[in-house]
Backbone as a printed PyTorch tensor [residue, N CA C, xyz], in Angstrom:
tensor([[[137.1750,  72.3120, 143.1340],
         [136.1680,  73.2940, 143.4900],
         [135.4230,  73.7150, 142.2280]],

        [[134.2720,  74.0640, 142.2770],
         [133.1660,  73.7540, 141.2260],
         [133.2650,  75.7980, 141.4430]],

        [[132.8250,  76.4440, 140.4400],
         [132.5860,  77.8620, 140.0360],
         [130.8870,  77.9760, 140.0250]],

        [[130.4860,  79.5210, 140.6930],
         [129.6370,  80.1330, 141.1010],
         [129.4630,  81.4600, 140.1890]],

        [[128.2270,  81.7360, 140.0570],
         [128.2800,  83.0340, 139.9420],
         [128.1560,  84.0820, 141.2120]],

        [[128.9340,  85.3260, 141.4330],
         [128.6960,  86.0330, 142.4170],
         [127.2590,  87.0670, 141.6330]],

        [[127.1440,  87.8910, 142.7120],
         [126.1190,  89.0180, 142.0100],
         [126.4990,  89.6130, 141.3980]],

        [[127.2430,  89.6910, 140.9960],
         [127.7860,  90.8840, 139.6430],
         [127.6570,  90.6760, 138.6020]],

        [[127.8890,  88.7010, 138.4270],
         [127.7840,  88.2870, 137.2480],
         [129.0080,  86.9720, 136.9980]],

        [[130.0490,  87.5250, 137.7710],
         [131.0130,  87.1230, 137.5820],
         [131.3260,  85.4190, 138.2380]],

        [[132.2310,  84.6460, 137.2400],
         [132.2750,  83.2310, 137.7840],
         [133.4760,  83.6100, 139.1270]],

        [[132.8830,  82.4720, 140.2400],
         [133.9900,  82.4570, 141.4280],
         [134.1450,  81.2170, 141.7760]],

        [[135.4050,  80.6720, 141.5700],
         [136.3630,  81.9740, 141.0530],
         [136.8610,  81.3700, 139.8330]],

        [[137.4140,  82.9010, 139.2850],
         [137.8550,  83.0230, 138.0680],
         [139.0630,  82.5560, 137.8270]],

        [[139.3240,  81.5700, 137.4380],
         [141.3660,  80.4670, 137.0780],
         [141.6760,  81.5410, 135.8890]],

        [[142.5890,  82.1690, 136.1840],
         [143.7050,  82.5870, 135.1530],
         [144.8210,  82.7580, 135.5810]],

        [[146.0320,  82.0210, 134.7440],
         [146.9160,  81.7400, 134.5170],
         [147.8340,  81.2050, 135.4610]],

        [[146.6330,  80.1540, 136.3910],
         [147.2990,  79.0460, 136.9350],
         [146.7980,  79.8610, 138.5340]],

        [[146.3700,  81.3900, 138.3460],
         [145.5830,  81.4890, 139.5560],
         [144.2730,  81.9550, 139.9530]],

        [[143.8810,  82.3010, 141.1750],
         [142.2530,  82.7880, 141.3990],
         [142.5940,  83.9440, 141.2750]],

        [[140.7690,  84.2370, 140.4640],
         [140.5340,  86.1010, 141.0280],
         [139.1930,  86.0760, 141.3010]],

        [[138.9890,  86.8870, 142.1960],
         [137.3620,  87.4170, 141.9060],
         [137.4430,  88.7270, 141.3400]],

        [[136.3590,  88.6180, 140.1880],
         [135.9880,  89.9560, 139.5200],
         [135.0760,  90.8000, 140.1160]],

        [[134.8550,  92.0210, 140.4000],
         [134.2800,  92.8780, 140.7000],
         [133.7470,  93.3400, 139.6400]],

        [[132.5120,  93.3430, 138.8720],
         [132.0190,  94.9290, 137.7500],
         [131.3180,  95.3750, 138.5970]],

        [[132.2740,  96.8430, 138.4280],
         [131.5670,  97.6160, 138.9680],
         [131.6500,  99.1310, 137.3580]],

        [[131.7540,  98.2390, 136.1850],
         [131.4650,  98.9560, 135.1310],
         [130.2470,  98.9800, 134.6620]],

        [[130.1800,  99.8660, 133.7380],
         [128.6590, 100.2350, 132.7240],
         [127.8470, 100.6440, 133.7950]],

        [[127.5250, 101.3370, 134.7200],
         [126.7730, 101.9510, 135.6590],
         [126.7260, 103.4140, 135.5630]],

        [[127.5940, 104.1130, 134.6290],
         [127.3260, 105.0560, 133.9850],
         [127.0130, 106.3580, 135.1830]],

        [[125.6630, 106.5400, 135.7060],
         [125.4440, 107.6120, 136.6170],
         [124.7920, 107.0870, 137.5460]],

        [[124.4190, 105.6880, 137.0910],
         [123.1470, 105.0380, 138.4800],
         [124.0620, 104.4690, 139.4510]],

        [[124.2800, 104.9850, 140.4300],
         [125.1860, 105.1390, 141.7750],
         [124.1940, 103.9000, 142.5380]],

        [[122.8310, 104.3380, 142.9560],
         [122.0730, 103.4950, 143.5350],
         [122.3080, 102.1150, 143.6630]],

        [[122.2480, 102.1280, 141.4680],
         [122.2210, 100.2570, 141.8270],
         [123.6900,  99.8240, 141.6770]],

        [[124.9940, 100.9480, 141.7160],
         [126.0770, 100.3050, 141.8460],
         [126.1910, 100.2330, 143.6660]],

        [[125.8000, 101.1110, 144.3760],
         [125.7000, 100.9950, 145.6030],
         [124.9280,  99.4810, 146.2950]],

        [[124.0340,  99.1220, 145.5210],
         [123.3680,  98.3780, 145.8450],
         [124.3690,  96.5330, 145.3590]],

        [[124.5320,  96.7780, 144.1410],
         [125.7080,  96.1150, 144.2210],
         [127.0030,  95.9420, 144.8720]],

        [[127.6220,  96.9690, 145.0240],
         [128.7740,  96.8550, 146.1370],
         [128.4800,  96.0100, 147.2470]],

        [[127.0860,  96.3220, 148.2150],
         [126.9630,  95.7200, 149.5920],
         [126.5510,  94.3090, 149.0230]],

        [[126.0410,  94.0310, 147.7440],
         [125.8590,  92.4250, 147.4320],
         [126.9100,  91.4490, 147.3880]],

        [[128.2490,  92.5520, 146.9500],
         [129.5570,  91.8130, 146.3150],
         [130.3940,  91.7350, 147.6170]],

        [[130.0690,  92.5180, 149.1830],
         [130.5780,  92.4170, 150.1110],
         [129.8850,  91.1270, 150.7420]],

        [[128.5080,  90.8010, 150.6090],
         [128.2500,  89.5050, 151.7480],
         [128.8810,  88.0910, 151.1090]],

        [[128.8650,  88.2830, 149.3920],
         [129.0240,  87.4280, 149.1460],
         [130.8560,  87.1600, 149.6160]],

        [[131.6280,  88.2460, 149.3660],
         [132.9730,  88.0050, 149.5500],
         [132.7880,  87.4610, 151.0590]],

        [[132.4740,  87.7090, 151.4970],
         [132.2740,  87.8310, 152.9880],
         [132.3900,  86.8020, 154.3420]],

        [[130.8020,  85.7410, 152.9990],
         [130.6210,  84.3330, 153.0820],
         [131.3200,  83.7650, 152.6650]],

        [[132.8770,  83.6820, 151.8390],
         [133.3860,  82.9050, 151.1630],
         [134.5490,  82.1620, 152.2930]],

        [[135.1410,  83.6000, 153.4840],
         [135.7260,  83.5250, 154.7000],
         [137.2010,  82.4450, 154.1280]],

        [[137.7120,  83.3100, 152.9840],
         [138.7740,  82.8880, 152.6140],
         [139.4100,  84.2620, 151.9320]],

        [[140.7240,  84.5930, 151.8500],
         [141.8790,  85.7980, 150.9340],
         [141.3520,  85.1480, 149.5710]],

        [[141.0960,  86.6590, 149.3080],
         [141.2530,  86.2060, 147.8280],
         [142.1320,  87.9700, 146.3940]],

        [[142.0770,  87.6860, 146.0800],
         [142.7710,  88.5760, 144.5080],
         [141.5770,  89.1690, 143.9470]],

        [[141.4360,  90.1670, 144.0800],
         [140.0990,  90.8540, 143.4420],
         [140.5880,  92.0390, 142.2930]],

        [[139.8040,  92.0590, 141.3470],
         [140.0060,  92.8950, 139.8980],
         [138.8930,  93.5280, 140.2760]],

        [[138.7930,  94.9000, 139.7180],
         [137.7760,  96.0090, 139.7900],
         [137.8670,  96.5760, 138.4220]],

        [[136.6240,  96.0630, 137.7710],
         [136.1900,  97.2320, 136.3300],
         [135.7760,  98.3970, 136.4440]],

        [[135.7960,  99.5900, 136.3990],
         [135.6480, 100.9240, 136.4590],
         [135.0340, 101.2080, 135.1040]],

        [[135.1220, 100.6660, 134.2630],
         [135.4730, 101.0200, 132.6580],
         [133.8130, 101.4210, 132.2680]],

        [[133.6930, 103.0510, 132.0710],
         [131.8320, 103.3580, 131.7160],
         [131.3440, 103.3040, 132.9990]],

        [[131.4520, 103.8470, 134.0050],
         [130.9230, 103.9910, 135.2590],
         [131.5860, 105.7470, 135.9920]],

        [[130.6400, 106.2850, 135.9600],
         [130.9760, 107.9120, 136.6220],
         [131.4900, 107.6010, 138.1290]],

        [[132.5840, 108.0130, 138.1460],
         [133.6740, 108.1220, 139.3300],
         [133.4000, 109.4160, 140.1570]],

        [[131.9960, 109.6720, 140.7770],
         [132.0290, 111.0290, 141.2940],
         [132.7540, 110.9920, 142.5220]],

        [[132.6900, 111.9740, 143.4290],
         [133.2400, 111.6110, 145.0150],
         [132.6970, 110.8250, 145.6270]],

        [[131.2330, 110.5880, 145.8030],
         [130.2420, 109.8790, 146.2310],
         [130.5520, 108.4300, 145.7910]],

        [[130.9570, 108.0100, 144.7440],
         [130.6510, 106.8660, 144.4510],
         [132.2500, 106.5300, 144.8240]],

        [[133.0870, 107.3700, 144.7150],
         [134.7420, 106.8560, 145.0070],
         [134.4890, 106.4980, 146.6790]],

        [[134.0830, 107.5510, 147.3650],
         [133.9660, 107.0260, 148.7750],
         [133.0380, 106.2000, 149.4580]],

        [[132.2400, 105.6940, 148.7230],
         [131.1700, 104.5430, 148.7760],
         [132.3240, 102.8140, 148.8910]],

        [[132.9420, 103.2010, 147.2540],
         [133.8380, 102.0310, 146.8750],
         [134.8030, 102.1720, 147.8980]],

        [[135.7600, 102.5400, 148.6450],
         [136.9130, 102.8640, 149.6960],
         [136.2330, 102.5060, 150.5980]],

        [[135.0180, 102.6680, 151.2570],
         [134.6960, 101.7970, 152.2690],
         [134.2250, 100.8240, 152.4440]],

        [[133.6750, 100.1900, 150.9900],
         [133.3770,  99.1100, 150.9780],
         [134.6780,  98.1730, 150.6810]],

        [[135.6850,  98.9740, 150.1870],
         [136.7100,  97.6510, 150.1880],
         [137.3080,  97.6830, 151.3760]],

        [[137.0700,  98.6100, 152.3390],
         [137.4650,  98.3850, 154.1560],
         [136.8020,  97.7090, 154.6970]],

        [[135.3400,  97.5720, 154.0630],
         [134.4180,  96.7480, 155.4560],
         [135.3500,  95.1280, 154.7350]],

        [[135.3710,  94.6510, 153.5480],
         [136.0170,  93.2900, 152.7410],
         [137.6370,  93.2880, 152.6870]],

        [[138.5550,  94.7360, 153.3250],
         [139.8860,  94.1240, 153.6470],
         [140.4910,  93.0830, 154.4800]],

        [[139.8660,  92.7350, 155.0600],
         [140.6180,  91.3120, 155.3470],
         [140.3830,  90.1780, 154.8420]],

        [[139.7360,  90.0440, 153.8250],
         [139.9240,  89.0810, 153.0730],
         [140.0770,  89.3500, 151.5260]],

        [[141.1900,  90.4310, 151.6910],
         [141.6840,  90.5490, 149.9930],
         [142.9780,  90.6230, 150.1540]],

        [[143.4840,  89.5620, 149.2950],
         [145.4540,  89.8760, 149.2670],
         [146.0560,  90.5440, 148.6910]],

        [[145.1890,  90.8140, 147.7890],
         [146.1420,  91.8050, 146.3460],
         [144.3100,  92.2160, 146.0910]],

        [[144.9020,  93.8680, 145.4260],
         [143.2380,  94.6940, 144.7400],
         [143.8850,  95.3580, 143.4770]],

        [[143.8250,  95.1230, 142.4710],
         [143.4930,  95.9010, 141.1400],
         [142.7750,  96.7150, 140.5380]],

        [[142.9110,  97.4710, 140.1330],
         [141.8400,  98.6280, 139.5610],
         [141.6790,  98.8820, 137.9430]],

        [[140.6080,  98.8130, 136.8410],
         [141.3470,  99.2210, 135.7000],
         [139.8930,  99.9700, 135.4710]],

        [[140.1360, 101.1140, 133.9300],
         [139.0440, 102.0110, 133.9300],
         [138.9970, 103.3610, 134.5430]],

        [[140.1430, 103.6020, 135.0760],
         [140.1070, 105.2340, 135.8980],
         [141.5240, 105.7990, 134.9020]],

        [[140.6570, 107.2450, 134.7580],
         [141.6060, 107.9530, 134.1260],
         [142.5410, 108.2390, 135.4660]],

        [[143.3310, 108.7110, 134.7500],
         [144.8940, 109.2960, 136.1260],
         [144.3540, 109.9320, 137.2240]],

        [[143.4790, 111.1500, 137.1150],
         [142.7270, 112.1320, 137.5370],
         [141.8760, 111.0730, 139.2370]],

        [[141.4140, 110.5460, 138.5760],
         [140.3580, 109.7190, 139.3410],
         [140.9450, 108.2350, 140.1070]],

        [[142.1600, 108.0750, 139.5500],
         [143.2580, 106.8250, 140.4510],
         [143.8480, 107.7470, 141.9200]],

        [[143.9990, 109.2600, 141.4190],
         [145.0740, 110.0250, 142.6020],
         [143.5030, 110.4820, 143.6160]],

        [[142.2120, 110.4190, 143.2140],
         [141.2730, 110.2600, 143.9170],
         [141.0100, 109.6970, 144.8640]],

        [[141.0960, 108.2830, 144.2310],
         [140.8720, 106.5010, 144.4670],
         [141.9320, 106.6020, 145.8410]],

        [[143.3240, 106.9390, 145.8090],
         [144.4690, 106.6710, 146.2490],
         [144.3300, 107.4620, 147.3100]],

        [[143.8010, 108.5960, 147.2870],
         [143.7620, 109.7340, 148.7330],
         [142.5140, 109.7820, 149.6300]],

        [[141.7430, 109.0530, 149.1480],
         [140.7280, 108.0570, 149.9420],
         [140.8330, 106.8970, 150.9670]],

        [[141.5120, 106.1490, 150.4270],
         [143.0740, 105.0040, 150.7390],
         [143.3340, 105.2070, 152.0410]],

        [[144.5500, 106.7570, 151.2880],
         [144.8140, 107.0770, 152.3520],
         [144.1130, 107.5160, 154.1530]],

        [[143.2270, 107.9450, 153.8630],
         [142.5800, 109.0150, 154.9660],
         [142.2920, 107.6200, 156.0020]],

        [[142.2840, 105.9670, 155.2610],
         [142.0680, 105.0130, 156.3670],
         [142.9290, 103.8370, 156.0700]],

        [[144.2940, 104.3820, 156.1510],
         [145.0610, 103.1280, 155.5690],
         [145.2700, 101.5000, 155.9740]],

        [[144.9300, 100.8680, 154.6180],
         [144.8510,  99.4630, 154.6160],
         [146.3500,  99.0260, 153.9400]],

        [[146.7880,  97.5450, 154.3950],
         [147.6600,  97.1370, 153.9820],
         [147.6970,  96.0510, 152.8790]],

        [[146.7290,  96.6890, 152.1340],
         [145.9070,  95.6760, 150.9130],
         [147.3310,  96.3810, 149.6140]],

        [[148.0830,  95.2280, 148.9610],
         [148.5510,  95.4800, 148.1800],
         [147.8120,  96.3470, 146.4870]],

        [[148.0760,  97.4470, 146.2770],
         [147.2960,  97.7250, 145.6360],
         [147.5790,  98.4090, 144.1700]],

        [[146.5900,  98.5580, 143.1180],
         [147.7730,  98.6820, 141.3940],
         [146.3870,  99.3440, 140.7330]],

        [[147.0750, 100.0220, 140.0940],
         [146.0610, 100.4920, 138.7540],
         [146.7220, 100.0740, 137.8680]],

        [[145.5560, 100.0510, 136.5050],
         [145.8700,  99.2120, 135.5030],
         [144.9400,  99.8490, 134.0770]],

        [[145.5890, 100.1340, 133.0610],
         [144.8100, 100.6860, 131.9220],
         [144.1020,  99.1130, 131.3260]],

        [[145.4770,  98.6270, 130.8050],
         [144.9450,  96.9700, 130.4980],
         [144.4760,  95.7800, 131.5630]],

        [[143.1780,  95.3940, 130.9040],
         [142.7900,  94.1440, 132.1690],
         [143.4820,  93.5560, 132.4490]],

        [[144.3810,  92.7240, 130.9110],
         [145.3910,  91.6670, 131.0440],
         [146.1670,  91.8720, 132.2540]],

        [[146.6890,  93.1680, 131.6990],
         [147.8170,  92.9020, 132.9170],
         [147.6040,  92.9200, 134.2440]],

        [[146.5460,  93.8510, 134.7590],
         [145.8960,  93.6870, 136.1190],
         [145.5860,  92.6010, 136.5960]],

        [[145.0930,  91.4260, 135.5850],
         [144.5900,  90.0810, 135.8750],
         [146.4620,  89.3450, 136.5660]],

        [[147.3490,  89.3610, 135.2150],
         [148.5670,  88.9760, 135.7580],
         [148.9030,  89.2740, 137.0960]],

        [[149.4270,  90.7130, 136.8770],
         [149.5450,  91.4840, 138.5810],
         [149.6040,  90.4880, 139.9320]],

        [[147.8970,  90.1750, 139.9520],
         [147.4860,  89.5610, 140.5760],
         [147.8750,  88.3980, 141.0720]],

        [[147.8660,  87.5230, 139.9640],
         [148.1000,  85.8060, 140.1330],
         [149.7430,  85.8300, 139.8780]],

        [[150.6640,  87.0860, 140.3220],
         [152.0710,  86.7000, 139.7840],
         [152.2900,  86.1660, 141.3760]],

        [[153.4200,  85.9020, 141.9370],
         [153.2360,  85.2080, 142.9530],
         [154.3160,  86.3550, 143.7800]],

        [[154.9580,  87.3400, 143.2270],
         [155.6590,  88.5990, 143.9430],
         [154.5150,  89.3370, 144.2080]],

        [[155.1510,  90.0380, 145.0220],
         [154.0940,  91.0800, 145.3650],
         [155.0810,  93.0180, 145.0370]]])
């Protein structure tokens, strides 16, 4: 299988360490909600069209986590839960993960799910083959 760019930027899919991920940036967006909004619904058709599970990483890292934009992201990874096996998160202070997490909750999915300070390890996480 030959690699794509999705709209974000990112190659799909991404081989590390013997497995797939798709990357999500949804970093450096700072306060412009709009065009991360506008991105989100890009990064949903494309997941969408792919009509395969896949391991998705989420950059947070330099992007304002208001309520608005936390509950934007929570439903956009509901309208794309069924086709994610494992979801990672890195870039949220503590504050803004117990946010992330009680959002989650209010529509619970059975999407295995992790925060992560380091990418590395979020990337591992992912492609380990436990869950």
């Amino acid at each position: 299988m030959y690699s794509v760019k999705s709209p974000g930027g990112s190659l799909y899919p991404y081989y590390y360490k013997g497995g797939e991920i798709h990357c999500l940036k949804y970093g450096s967006f700072y306060r412009n909600k709009d065009a991360l909004f506008a991105l989100m619904k890009e990064e949903e058709n494309f997941i969408l069209g792919k009509q395969r599970r896949m391991r998705i990483w989420v950059d947070f890292y330099k992007t304002n986590l208001t309520h608005e934009v936390i509950a934007e992201f929570a439903a956009s990874i509901r309208r794309i839960a069924p086709t994610i096996s494992k979801l990672s998160i890195v870039g949220c202070p503590a504050f803004t993960t117990w946010r992330i997490r009680s959002q989650f909750r209010k529509s619970p999915t059975s999407i295995p799910l992790k925060f992560f300070i380091d990418p590395e390890d979020a990337k591992t996480w992912l492609v380990a083959e436990s869950m």
